[in-house]
N, CA, C, O and CB atoms as a CASP TS submission, in Angstrom:
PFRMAT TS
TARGET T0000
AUTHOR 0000-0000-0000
METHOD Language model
MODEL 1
PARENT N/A
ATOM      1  N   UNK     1      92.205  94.290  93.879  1.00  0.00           N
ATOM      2  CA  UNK     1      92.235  95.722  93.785  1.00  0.00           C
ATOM      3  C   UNK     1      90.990  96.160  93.029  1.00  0.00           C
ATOM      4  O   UNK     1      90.724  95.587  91.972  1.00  0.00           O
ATOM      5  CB  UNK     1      93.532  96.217  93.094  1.00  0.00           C
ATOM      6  N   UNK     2      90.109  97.253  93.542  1.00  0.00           N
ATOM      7  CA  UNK     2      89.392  97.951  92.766  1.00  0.00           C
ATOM      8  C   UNK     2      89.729  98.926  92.346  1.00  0.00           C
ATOM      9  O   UNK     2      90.675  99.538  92.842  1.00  0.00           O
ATOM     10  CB  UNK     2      88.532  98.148  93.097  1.00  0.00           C
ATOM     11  N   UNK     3      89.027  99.375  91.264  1.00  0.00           N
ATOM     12  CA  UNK     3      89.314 100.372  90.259  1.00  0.00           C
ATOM     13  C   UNK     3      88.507 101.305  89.698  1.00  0.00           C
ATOM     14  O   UNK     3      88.428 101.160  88.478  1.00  0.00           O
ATOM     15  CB  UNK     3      89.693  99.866  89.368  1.00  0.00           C
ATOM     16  N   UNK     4      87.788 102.340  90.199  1.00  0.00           N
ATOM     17  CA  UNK     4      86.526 103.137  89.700  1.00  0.00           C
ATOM     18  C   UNK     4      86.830 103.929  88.865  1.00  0.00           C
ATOM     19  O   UNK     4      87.912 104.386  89.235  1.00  0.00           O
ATOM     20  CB  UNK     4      85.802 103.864  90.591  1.00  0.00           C
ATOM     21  N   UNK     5      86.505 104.447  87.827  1.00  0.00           N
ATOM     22  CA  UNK     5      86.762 104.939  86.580  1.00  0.00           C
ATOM     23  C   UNK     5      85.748 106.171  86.357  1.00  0.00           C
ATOM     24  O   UNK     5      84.666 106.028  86.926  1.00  0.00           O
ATOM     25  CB  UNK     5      86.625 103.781  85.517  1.00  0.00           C
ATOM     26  N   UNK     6      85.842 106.819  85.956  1.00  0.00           N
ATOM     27  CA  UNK     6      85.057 108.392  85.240  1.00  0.00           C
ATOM     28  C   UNK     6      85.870 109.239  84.061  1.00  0.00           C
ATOM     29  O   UNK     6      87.049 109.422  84.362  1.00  0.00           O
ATOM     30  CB  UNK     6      84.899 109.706  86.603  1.00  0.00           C
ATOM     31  N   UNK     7      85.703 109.468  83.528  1.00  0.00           N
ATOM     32  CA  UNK     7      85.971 110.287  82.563  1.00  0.00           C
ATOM     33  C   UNK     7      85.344 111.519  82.556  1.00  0.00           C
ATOM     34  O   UNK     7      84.120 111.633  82.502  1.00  0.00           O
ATOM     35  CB  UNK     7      85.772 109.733  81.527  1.00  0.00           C
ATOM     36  N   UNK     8      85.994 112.300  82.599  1.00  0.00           N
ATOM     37  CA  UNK     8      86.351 113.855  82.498  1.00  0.00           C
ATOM     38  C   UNK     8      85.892 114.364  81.628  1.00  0.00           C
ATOM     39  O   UNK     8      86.353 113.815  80.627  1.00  0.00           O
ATOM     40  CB  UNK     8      87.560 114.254  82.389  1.00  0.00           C
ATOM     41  N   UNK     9      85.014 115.366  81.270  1.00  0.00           N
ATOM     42  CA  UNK     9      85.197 116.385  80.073  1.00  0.00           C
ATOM     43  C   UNK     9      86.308 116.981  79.884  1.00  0.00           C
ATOM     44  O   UNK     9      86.793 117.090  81.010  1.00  0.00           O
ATOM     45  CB  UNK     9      84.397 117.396  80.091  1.00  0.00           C
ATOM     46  N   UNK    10      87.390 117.685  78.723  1.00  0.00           N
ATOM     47  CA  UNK    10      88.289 118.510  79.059  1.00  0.00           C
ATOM     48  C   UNK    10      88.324 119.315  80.105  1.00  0.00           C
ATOM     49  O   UNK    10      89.115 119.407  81.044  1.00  0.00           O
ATOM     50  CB  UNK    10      88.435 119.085  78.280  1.00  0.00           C
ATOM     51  N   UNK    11      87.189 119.987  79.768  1.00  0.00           N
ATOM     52  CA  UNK    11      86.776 121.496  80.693  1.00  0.00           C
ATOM     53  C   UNK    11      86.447 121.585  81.527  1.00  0.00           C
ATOM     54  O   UNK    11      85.963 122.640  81.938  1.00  0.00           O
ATOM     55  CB  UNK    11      86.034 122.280  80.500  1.00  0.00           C
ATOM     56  N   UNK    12      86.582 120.066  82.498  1.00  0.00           N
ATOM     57  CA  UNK    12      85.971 120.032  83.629  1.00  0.00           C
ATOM     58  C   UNK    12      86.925 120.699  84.932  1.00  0.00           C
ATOM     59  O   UNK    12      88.111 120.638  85.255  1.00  0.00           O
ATOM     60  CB  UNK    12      85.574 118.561  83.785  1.00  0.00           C
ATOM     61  N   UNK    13      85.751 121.327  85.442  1.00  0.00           N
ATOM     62  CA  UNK    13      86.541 121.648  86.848  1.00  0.00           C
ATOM     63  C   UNK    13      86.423 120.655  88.310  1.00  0.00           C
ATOM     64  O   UNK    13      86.374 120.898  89.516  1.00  0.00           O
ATOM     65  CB  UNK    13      85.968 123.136  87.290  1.00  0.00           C
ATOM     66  N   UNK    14      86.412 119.677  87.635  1.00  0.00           N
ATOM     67  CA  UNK    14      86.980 118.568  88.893  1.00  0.00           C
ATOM     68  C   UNK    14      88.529 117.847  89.104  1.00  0.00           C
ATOM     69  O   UNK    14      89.353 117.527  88.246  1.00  0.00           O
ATOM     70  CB  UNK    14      86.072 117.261  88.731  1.00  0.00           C
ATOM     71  N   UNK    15      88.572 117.749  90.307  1.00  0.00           N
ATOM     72  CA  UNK    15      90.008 117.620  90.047  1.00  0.00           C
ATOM     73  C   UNK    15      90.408 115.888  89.146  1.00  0.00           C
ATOM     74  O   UNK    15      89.564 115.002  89.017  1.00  0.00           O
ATOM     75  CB  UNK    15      90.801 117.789  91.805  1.00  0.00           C
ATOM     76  N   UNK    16      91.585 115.810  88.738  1.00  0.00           N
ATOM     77  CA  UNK    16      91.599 114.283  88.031  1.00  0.00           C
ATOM     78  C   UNK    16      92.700 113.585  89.718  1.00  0.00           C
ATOM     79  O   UNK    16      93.711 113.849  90.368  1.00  0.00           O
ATOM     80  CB  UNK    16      92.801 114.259  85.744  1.00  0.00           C
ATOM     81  N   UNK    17      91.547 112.600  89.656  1.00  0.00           N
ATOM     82  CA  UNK    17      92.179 111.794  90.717  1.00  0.00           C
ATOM     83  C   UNK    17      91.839 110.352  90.001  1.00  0.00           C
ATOM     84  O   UNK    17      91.103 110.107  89.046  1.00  0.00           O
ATOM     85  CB  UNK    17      91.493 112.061  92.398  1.00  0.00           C
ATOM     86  N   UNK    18      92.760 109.372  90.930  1.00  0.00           N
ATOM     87  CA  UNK    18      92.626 108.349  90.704  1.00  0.00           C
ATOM     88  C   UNK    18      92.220 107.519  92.267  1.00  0.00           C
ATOM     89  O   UNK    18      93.032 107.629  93.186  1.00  0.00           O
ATOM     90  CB  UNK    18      93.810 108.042  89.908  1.00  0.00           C
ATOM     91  N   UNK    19      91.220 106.887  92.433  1.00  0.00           N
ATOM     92  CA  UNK    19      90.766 105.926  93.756  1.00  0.00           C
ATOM     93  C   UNK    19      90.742 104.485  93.523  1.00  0.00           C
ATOM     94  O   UNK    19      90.105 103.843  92.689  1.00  0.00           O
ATOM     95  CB  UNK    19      89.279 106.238  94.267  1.00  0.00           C
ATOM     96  N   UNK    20      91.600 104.084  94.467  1.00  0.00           N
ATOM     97  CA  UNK    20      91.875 102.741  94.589  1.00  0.00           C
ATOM     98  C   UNK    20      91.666 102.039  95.642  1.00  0.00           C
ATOM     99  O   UNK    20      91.938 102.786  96.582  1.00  0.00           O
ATOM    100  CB  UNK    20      92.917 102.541  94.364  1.00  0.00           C
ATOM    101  N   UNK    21      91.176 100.530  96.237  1.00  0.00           N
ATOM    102  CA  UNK    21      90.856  99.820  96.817  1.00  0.00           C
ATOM    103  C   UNK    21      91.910  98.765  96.905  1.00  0.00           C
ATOM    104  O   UNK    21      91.869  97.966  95.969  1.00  0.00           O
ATOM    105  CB  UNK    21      89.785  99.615  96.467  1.00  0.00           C
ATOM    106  N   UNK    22      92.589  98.617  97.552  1.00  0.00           N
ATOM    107  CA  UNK    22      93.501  97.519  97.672  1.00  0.00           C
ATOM    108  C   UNK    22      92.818  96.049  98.869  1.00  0.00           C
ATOM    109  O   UNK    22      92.377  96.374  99.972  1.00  0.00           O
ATOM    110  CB  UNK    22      95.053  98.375  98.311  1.00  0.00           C
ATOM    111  N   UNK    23      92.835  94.530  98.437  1.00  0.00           N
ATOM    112  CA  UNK    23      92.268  93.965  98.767  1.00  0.00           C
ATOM    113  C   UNK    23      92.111  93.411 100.057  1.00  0.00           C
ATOM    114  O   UNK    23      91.319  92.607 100.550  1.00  0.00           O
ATOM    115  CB  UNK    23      92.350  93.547  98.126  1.00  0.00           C
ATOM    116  N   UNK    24      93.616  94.416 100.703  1.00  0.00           N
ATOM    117  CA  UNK    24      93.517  94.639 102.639  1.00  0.00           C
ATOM    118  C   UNK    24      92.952  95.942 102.769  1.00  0.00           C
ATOM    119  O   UNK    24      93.541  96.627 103.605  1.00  0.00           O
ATOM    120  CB  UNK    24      95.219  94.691 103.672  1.00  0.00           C
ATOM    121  N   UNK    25      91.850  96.577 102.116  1.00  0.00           N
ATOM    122  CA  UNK    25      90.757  97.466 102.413  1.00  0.00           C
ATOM    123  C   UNK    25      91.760  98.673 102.361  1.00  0.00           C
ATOM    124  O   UNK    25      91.132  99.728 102.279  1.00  0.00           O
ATOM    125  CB  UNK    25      89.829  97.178 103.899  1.00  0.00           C
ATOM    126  N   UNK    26      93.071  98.845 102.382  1.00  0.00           N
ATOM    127  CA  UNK    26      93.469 100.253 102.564  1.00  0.00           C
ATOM    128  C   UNK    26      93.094 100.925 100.887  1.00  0.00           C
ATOM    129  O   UNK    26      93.304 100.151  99.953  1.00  0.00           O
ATOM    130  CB  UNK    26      95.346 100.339 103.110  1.00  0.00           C
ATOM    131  N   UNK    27      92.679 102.008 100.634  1.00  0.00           N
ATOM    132  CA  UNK    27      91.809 102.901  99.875  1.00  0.00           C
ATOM    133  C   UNK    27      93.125 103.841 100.098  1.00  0.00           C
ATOM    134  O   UNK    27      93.737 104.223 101.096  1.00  0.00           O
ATOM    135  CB  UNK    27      90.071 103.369 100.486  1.00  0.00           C
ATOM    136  N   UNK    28      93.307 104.081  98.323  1.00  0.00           N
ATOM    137  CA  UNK    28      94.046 105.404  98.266  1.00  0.00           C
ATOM    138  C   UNK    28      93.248 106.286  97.277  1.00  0.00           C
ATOM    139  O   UNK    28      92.384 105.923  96.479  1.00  0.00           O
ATOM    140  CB  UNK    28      95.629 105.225  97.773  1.00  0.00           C
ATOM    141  N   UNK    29      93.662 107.347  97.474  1.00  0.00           N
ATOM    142  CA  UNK    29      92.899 108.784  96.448  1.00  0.00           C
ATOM    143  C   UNK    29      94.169 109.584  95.897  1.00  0.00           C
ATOM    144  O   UNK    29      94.805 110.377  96.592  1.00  0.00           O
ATOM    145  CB  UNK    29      91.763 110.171  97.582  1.00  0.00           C
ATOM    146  N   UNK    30      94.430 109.317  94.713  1.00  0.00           N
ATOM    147  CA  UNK    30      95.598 109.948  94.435  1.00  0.00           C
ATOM    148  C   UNK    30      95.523 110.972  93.323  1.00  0.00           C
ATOM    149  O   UNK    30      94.783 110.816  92.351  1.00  0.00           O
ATOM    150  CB  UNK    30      96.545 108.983  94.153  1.00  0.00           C
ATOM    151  N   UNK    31      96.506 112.288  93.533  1.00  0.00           N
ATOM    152  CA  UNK    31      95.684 113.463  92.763  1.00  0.00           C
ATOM    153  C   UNK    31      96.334 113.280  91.364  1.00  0.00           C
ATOM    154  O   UNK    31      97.395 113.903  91.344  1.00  0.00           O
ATOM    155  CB  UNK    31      95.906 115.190  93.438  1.00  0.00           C
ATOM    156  N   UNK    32      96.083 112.652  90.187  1.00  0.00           N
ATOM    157  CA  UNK    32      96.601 112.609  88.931  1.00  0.00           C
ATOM    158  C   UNK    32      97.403 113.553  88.332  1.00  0.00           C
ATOM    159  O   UNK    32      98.464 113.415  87.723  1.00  0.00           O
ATOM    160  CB  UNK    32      95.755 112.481  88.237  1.00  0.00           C
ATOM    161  N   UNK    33      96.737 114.554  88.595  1.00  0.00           N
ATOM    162  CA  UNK    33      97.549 116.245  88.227  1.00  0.00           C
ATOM    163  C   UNK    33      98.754 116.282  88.650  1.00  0.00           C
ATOM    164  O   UNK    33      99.725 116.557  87.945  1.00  0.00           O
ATOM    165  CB  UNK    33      96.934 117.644  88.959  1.00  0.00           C
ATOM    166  N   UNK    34      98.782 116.015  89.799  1.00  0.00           N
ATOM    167  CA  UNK    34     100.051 116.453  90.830  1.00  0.00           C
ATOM    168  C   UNK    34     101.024 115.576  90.558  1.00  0.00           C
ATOM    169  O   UNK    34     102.142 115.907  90.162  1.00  0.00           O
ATOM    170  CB  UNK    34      99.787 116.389  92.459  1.00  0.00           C
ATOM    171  N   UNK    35     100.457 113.830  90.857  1.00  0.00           N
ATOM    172  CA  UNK    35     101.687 113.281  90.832  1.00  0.00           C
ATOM    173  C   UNK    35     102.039 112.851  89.494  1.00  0.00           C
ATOM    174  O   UNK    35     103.156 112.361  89.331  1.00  0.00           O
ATOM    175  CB  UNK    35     101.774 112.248  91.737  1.00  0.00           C
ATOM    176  N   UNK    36     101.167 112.974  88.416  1.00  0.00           N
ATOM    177  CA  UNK    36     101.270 112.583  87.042  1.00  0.00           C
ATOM    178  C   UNK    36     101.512 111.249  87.123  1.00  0.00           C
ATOM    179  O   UNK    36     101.873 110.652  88.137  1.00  0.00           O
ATOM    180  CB  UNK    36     102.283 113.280  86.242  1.00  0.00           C
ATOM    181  N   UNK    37     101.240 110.622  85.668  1.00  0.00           N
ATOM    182  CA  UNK    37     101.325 108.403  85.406  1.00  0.00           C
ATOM    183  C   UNK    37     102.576 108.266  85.873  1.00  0.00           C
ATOM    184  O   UNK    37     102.797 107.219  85.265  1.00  0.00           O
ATOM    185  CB  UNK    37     101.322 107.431  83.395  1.00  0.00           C
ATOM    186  N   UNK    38     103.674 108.485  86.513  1.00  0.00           N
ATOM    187  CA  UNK    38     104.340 107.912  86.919  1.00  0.00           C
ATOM    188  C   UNK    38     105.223 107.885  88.570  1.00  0.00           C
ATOM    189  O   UNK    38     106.221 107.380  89.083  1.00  0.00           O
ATOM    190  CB  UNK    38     104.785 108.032  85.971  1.00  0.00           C
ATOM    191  N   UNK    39     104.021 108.840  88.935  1.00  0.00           N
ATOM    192  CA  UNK    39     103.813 109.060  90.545  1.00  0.00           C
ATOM    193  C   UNK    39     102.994 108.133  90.604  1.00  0.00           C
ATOM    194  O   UNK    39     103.390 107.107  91.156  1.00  0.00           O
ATOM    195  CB  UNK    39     103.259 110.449  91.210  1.00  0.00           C
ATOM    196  N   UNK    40     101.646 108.160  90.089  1.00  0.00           N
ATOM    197  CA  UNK    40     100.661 107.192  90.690  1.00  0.00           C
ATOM    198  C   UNK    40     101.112 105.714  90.691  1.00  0.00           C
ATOM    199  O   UNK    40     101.126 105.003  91.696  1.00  0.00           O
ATOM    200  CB  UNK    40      99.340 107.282  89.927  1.00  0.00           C
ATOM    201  N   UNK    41     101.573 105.242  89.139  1.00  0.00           N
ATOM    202  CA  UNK    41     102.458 104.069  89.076  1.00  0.00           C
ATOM    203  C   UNK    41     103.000 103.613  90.391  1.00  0.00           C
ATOM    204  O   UNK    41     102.613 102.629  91.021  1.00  0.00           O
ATOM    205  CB  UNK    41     103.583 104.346  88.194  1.00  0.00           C
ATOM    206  N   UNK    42     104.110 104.597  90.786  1.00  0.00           N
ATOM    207  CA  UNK    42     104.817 104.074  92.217  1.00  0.00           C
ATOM    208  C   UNK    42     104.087 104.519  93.134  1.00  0.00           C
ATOM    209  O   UNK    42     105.058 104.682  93.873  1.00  0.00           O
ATOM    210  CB  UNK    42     106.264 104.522  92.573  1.00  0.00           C
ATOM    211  N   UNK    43     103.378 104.810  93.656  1.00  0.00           N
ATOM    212  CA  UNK    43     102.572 104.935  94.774  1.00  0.00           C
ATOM    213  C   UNK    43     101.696 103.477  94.835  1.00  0.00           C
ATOM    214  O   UNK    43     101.538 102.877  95.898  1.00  0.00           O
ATOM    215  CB  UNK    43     101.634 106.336  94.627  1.00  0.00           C
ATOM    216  N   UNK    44     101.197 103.037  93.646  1.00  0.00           N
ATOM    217  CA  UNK    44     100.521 101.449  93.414  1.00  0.00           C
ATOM    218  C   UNK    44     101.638 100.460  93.672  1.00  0.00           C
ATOM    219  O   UNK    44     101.607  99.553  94.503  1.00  0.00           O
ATOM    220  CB  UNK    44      99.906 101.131  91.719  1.00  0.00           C
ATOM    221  N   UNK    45     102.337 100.670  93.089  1.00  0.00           N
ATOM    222  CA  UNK    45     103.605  99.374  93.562  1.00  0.00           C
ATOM    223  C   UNK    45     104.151  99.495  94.985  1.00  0.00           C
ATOM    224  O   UNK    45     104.603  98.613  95.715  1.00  0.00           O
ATOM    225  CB  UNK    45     105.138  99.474  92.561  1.00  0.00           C
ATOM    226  N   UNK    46     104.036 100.474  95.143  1.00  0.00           N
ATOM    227  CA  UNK    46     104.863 100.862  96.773  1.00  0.00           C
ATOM    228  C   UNK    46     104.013  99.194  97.382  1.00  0.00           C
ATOM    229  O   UNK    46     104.461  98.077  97.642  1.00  0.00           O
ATOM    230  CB  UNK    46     104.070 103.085  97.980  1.00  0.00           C
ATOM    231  N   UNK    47     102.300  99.955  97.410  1.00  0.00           N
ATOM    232  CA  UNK    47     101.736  99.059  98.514  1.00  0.00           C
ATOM    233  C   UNK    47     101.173  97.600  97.998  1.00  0.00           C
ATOM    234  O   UNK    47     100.639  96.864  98.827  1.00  0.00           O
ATOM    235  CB  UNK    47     100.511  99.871  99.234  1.00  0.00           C
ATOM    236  N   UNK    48     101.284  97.224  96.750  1.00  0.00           N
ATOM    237  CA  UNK    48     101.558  96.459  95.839  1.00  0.00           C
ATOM    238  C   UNK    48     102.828  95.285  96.321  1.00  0.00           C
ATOM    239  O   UNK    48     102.544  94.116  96.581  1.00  0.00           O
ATOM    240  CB  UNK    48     101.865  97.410  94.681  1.00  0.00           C
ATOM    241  N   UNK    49     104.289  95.852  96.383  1.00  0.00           N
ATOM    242  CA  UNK    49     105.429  95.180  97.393  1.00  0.00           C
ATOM    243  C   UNK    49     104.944  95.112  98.456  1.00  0.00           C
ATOM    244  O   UNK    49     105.341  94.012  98.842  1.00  0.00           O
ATOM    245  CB  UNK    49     106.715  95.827  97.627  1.00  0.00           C
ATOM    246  N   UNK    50     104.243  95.592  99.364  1.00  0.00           N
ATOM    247  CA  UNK    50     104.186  95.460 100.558  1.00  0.00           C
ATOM    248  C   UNK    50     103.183  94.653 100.863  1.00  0.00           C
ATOM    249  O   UNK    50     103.106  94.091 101.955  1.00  0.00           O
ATOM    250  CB  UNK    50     104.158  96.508 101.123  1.00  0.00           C
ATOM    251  N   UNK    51     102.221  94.507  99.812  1.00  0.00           N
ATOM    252  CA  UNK    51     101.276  93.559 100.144  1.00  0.00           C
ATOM    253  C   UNK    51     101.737  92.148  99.809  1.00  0.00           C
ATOM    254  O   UNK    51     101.280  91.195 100.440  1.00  0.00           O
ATOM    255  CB  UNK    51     100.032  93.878  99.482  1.00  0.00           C
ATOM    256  N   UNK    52     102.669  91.976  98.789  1.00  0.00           N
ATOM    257  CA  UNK    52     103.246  90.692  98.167  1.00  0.00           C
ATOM    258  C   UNK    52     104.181  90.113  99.605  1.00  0.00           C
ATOM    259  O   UNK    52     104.132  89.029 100.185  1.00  0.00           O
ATOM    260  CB  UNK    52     104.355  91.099  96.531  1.00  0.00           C
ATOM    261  N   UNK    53     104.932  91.214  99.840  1.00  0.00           N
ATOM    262  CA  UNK    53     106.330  90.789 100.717  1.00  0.00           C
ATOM    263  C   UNK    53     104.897  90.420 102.093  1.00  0.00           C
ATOM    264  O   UNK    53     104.581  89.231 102.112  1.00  0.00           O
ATOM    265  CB  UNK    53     108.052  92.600 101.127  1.00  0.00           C
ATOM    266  N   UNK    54     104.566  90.811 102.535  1.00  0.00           N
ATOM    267  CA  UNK    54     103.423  89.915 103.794  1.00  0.00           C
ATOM    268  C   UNK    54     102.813  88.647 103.590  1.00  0.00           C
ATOM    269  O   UNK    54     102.845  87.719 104.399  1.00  0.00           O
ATOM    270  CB  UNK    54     102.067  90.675 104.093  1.00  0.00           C
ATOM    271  N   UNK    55     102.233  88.641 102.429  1.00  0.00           N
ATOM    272  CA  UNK    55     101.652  87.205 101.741  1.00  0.00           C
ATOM    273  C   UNK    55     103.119  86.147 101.613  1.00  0.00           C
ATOM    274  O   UNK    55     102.992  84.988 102.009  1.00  0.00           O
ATOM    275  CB  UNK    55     100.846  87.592  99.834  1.00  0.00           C
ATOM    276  N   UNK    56     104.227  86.516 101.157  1.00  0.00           N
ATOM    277  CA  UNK    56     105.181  86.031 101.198  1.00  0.00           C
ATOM    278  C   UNK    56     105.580  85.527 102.538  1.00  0.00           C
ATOM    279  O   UNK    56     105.674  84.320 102.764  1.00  0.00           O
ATOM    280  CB  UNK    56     105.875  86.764 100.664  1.00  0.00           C
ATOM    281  N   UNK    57     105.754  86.209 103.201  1.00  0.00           N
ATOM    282  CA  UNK    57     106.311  85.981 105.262  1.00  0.00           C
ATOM    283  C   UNK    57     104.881  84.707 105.667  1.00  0.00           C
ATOM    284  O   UNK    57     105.056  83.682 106.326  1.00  0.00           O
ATOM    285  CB  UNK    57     105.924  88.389 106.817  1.00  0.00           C
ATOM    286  N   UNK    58     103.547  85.157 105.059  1.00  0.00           N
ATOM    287  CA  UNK    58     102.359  84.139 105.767  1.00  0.00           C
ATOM    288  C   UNK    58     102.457  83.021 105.161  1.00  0.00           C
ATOM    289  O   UNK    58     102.167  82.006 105.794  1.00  0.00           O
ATOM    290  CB  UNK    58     100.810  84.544 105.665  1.00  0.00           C
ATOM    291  N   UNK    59     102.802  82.938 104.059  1.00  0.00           N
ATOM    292  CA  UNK    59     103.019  81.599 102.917  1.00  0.00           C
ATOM    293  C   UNK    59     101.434  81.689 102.478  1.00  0.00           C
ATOM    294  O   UNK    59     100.677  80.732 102.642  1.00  0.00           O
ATOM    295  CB  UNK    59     103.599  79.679 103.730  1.00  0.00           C
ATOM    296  N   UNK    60     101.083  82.730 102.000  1.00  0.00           N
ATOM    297  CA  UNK    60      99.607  82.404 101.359  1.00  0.00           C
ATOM    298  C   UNK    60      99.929  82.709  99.904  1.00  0.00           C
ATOM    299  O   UNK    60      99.060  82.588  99.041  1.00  0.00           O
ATOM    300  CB  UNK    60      98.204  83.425 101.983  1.00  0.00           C
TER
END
């Protein structure tokens, strides 16, 4: 998984997102504001299980 990082001024008028790279290339952009640390949390595990439970079925 990648993980790109920026930091914000308070006062910034950009939105706070979080972008992620998962290591079967699917890329999420998730809006921090909206879903707050414990939306984004499960939105990472969602595809997190789903990537485990496949590696699991291939035996890798």
């Amino acid at each position: 998984m990648k993980i790109d990082t920026k930091i914000l001024p308070r006062a910034s008028k950009e939105p706070s997102l979080v972008r992620l790279k998962f290591k079967d290339g699917k890329e999420m952009n998730l809006d921090a504001e909206k879903l707050g640390i414990r939306g984004v949390s499960d939105e990472v595990d969602r595809h997190s299980r789903i990537l485990a439970r496949q590696e699991e079925l291939t035996g890798n």
